[in-house]
C-alpha positions as CSV (number, residue, x, y, z in Angstrom):
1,X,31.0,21.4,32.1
2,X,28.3,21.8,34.8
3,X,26.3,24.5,32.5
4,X,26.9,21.6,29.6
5,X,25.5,18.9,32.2
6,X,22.7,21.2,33.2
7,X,21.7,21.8,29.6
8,X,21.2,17.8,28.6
9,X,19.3,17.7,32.1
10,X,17.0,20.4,30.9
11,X,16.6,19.2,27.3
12,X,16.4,16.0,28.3
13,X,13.1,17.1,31.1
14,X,11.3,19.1,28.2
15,X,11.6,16.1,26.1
16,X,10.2,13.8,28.8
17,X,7.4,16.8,29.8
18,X,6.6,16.6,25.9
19,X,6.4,12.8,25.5
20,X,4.0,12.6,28.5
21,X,1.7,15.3,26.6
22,X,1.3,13.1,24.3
23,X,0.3,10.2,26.4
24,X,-1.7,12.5,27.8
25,X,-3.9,13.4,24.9
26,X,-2.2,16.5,23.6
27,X,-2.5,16.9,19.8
28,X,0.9,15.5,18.2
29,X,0.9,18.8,16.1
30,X,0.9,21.1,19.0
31,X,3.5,19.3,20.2
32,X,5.7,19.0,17.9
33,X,5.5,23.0,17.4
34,X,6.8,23.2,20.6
35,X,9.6,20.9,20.1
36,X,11.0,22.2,17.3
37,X,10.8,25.8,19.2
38,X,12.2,24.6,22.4
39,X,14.4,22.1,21.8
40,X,15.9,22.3,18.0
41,X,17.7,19.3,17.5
42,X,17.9,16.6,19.6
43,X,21.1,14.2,20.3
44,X,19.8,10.1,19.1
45,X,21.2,9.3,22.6
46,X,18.7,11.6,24.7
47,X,16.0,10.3,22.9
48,X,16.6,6.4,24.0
49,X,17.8,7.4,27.6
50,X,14.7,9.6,28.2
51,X,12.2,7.1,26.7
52,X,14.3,4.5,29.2
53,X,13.8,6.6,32.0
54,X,10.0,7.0,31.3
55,X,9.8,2.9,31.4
56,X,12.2,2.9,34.7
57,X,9.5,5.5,36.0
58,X,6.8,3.5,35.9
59,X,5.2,4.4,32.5
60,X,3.9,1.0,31.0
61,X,6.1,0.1,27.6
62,X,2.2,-0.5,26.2
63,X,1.6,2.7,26.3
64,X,4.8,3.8,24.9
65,X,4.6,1.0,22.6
66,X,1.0,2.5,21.7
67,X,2.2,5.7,21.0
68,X,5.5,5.0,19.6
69,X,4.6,6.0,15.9
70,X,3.1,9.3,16.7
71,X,6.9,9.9,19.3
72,X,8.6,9.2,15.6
73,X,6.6,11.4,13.8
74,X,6.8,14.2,15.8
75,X,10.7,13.5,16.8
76,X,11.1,13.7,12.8
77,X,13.8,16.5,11.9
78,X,14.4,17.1,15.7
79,X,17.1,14.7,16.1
80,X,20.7,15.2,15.7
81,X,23.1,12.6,14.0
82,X,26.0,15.0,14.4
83,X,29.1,13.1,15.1
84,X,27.0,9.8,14.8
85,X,29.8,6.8,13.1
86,X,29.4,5.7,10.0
87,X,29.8,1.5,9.1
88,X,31.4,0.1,6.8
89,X,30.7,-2.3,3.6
90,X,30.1,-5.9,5.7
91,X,29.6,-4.6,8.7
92,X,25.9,-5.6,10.2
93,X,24.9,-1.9,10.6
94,X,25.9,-1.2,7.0
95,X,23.9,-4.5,5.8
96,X,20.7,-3.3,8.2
97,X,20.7,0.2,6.7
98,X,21.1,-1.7,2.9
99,X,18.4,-3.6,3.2
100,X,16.3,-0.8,4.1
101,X,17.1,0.9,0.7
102,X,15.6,-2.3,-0.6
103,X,12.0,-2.4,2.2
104,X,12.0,1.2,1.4
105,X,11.8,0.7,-2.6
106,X,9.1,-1.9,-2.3
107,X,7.0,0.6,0.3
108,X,7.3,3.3,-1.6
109,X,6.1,1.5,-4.8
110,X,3.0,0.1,-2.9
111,X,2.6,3.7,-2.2
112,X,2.4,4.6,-5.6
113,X,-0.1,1.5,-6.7
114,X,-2.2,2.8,-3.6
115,X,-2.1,6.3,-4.8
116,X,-2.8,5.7,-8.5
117,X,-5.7,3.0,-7.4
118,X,-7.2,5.8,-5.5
119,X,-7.3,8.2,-8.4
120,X,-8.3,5.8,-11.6
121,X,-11.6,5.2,-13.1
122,X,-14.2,2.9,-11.6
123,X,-14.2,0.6,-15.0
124,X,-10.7,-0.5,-14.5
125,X,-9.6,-4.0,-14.0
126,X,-8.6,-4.7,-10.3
127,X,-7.3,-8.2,-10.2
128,X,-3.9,-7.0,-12.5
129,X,-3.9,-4.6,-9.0
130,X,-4.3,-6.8,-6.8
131,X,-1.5,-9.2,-8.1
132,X,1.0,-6.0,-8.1
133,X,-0.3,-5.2,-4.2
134,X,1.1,-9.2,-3.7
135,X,4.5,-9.2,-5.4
136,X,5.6,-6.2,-3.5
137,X,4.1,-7.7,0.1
138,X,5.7,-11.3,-1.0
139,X,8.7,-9.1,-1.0
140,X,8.4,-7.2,2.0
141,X,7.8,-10.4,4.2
142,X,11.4,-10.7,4.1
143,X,11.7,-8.5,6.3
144,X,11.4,-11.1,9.1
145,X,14.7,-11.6,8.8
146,X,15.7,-7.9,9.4
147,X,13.5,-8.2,12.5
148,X,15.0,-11.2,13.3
149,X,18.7,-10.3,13.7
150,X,17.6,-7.5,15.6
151,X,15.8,-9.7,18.0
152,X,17.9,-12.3,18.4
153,X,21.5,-10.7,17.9
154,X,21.4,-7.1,18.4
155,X,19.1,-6.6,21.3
156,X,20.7,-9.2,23.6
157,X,23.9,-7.0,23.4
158,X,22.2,-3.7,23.7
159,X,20.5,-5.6,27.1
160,X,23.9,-6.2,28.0
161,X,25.1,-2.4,28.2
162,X,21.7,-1.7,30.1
163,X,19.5,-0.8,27.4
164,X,16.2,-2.3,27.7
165,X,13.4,-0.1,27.3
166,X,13.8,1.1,23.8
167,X,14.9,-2.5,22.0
168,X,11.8,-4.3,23.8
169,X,9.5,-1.3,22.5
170,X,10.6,-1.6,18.9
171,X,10.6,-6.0,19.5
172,X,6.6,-5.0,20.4
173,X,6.0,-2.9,16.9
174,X,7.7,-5.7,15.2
175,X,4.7,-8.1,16.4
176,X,2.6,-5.6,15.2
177,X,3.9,-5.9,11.6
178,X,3.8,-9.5,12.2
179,X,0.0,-9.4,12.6
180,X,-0.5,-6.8,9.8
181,X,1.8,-8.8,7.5
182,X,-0.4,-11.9,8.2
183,X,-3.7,-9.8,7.8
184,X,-2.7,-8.5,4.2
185,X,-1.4,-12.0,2.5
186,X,-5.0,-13.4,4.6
187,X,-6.8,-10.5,2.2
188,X,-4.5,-10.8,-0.7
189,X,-5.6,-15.0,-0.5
190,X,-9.1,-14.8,-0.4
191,X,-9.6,-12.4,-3.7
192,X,-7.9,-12.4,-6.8
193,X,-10.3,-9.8,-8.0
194,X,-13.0,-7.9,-6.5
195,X,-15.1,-4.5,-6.9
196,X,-12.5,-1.3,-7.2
197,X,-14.9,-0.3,-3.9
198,X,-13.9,-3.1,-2.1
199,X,-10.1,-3.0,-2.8
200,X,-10.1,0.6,-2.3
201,X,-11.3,-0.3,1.8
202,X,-8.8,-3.2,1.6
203,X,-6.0,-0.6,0.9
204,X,-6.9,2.2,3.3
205,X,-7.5,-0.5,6.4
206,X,-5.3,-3.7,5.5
207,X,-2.8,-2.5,2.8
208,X,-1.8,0.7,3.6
209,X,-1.6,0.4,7.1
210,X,1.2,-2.6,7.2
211,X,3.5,-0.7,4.5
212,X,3.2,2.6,6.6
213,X,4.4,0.6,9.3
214,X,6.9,-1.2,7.6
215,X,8.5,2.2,6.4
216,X,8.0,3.9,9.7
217,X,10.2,1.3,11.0
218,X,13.1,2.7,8.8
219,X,13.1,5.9,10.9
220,X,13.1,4.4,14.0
221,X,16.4,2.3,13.3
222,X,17.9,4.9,11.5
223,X,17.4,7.8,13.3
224,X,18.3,5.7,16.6
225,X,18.7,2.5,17.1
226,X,21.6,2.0,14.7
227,X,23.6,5.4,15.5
228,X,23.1,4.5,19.5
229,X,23.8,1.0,19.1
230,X,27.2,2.2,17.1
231,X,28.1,4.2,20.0
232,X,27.3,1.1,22.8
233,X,28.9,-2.1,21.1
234,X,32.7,-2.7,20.9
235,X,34.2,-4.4,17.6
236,X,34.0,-8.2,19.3
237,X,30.2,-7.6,20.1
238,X,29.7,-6.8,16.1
239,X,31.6,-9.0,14.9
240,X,29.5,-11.6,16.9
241,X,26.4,-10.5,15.6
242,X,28.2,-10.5,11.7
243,X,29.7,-14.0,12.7
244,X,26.0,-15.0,13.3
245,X,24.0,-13.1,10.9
246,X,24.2,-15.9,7.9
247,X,22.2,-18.4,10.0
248,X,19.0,-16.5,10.5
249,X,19.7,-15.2,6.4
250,X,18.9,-11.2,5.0
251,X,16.3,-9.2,3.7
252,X,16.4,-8.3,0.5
253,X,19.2,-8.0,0.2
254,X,22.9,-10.0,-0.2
255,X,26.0,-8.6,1.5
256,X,28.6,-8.8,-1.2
257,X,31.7,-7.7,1.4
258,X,33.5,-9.8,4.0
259,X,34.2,-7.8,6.7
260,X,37.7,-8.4,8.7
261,X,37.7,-5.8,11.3
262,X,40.7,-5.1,13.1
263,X,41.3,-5.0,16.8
264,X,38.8,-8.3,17.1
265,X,41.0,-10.7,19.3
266,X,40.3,-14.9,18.6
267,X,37.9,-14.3,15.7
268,X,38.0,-18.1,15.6
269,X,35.9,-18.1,18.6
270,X,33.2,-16.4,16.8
271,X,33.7,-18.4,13.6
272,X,31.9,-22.0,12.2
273,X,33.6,-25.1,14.5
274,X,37.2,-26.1,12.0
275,X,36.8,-29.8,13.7
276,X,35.6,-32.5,11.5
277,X,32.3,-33.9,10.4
278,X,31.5,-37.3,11.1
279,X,29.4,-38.8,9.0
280,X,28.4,-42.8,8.6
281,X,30.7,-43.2,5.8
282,X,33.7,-41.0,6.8
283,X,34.5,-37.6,8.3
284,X,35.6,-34.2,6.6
285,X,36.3,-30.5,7.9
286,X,33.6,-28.0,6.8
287,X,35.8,-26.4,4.7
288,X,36.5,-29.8,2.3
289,X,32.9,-30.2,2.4
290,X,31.3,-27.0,0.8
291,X,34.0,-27.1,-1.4
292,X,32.3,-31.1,-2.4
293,X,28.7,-29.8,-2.1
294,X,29.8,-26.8,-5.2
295,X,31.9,-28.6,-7.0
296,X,29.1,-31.3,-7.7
297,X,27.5,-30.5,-10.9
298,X,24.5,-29.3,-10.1
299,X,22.5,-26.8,-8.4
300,X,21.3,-28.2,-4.6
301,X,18.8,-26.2,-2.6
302,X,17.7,-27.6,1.3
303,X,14.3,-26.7,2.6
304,X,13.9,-27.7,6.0
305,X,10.7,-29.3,7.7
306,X,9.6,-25.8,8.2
307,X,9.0,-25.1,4.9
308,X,12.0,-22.5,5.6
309,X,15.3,-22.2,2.9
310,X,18.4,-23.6,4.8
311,X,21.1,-23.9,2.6
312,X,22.1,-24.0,-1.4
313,X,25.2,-24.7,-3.4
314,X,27.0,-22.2,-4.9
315,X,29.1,-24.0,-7.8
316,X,30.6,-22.1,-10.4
317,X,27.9,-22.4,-13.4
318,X,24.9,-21.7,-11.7
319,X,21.4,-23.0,-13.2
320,X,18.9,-20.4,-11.1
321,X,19.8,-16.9,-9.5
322,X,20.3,-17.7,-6.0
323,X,21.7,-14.9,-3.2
324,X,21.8,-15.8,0.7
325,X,18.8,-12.9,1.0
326,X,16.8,-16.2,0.5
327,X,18.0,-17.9,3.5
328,X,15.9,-18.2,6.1
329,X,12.9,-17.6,3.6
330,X,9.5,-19.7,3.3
331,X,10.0,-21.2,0.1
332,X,6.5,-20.6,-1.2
333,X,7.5,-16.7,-1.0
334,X,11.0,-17.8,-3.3
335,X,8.5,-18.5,-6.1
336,X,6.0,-16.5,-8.1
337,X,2.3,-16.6,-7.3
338,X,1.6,-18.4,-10.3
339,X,3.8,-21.4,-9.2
340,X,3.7,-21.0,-5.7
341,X,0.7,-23.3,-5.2
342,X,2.6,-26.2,-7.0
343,X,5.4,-26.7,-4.4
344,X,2.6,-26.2,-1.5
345,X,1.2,-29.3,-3.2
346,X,4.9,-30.8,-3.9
347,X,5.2,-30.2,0.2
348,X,2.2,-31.4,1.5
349,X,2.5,-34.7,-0.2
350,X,6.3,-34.7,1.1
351,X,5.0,-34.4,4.7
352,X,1.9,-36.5,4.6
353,X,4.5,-40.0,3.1
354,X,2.5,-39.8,0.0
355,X,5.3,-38.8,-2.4
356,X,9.0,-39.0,-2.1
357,X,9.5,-37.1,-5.1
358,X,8.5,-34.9,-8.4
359,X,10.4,-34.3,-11.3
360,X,10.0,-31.4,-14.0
361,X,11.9,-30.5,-17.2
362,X,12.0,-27.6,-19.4
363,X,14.2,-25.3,-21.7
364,X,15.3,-22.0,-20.5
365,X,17.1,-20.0,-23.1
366,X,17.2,-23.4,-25.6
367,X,19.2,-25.3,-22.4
368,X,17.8,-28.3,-21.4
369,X,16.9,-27.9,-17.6
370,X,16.0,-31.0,-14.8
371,X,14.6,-30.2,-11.7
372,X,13.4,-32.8,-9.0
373,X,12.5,-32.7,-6.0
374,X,13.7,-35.0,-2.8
375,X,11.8,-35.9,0.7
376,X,14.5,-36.5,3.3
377,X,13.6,-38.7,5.8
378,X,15.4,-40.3,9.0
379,X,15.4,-43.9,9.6
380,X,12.5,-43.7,11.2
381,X,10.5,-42.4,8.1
382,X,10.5,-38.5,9.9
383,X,10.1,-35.7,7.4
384,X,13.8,-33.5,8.0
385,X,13.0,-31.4,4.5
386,X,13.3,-31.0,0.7
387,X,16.2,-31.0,-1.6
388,X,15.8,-28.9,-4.7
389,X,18.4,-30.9,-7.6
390,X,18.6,-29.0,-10.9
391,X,20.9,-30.2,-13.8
392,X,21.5,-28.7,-16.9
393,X,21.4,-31.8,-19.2
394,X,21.9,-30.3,-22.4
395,X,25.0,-31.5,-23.5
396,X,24.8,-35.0,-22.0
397,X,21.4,-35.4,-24.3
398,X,23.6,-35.3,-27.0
399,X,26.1,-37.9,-26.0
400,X,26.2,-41.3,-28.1
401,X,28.1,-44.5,-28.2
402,X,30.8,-45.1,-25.6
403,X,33.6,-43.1,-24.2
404,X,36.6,-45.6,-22.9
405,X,39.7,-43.6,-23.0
406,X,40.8,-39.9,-21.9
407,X,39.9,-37.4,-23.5
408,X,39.3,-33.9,-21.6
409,X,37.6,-32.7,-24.5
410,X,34.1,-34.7,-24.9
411,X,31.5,-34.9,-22.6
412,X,32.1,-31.6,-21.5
413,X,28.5,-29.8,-20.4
């Protein structure tokens, strides 16, 4: 046991030594060289406790926080997940590592666009580029959200079982995407189109570097923040943080399972309040009135003053495609760039009192499709939001005359 101890202790001082070289100046190759011959692999856990240990030391988290992408690339096949648990469907670590499939896809396709940009002739067309580059970065702004329940659900509990250091370093590269993200949609609004010169030196200082980042943040939870945070929490923390996770909404990417873990004592506590609502007209429990809200027919979709997706019927004939990934969403991003500037304007009207509502009809696959949109306002004439209310009207535009007695047959949509 004490040569076992005395190993980690070692191990655990080379890695420290090594992670000051690089502070230090010391080419990230070099160093990784001598990882890989000193060291091999690397438990996750030594990794976070050391890079704690530098913070408790005294090393300021902005220079680790400066240096924290070239720590994961050189830590890259040096760390050892042997032993490390494994979550299942539902649970919040399964969900996290799901929706990186999804961030990783859309990275890795801007990769290619960047790569085949790079390589094709001057002559071709760069605004059908440009509108790719935006899709996939409309896309990957979901991952707010991912950042989000990390922030707000995960860390607090890690900062609980005295793990600080690591969780505020990765809050810090989050704001860094934050300010990249904003950067690229700030290009990406400015040109539609512009010379393959100039998108070329948008890619390789706006573009390229906020995907990079985005899929170097994949490592970092995978490699270890997930496996240690496995190891730290108990099955009540977890379930809290699943029990909350709806509210902020996911990324990409909609958790089909429900998880029921066992062991968790008074789940109830964790769980939306059973007691009734009181409204001005009567009261319900929140169970009667989701069940109201789907059974309704038509599709409902809440916005909130924020601009941000809140809430949206789930009834059994559904109108639009609608997953809780969109929750928690800016619903400009929920719509393509070709309509997106339409419910700006539907918004801005909302807020400023100048509309109350807009209507639009179409057919989608020869149905008959309503849509209008609703300001809500308190008594007081306050903006609270927008409700989205589609109706397939199909079959009720082809009801005549009168209906007076019961028949469960007709007027059936």
């Amino acid at each position: 046991m004490g040569e076992l101890k005395s190993s980690v202790k070692k191990r655990k001082e080379l890695l420290k030594h090594m992670i000051l070289q690089l502070h230090n100046g010391v080419a990230p190759e070099d160093v990784k060289k001598m990882l890989k011959r000193l060291l091999g692999q690397i438990p996750y856990e030594e990794v976070v406790e050391v890079e704690q240990e530098l913070i408790s030391e005294g090393l300021p988290q902005e220079e680790i926080l400066k240096l924290c992408d070239i720590h994961s690339e050189v830590l890259k096949g040096s760390i050892d997940q042997t032993g490390a648990k494994i979550a299942e469907p539902g649970h919040p670590v399964h969900t996290f590592k799901k929706e990186n499939e999804a961030i990783e896809w859309e990275v890795e396709s801007l990769e290619k666009i960047f790569t085949d940009t790079a390589s094709a002739g001057d002559g071709e067309e760069t605004g059908g580029i440009y509108s790719k580059i935006k899709s996939h970065f409309i896309s990957l702004a979901d991952v707010e959200k991912h950042y989000a329940r990390k922030e707000n659900l995960l860390f607090p509990f890690l900062e609980k079982h005295g793990v600080t250091g690591p969780s505020s370093v990765m809050w810090g590269k989050h704001d860094e995407t934050r300010v990249m993200l904003k950067a690229v949609f700030e290009a990406l609004d400015k040109t539609d189109t512009s010379s393959k010169e100039t998108l070329l030196v948008e890619i390789e200082t706006i573009f390229k570097p906020c995907a990079q980042a985005i899929g170097e943040m994949i490592f970092k939870e995978e490699q270890i923040l997930l496996p240690m945070s496995m190891d730290k929490l108990s099955v009540e923390e977890w379930y809290e943080i699943y029990a909350q996770s709806t509210e902020i909404g996911y990324c990409l990417y909609d958790p089909a399972a429900e998880w029921e873990p066992e062991g968790v004592k008074n789940k109830k506590i964790f769980e939306r309040d059973a007691e009734k609502i009181k409204l001005p007209s009567g009261s319900m429990t929140p169970e009667v009135l989701g069940i109201i809200l789907n059974t309704i027919p038509f599709d409902m979709t809440f916005v909130d003053k924020d601009d941000t997706v809140r809430y949206f019927t789930q009834g059994r004939e559904r109108i639009f495609a609608r997953t809780r990934a969109i929750l928690g969403r800016k619903v400009q991003l929920c719509h393509p760039p070709s309509s997106a500037h339409i419910v700006e304007k539907i918004l801005q009207d909302f807020k400023s009192g100048k509309e109350d509502s807009a209507a639009f009809w179409l057919t989608v696959g020869g149905r008959f499709i309503h849509i209008e949109y609703f300001a809500l306002r308190n008594k007081e004439g306050s903006y609270l939001g927008t409700l989205e209310v589609s109706q397939d009207l199909t079959e009720k535009r082809k009801l005549k005359g009168e209906s007076r007695i019961l028949d469960y047959g007709s007027g059936k949509s």
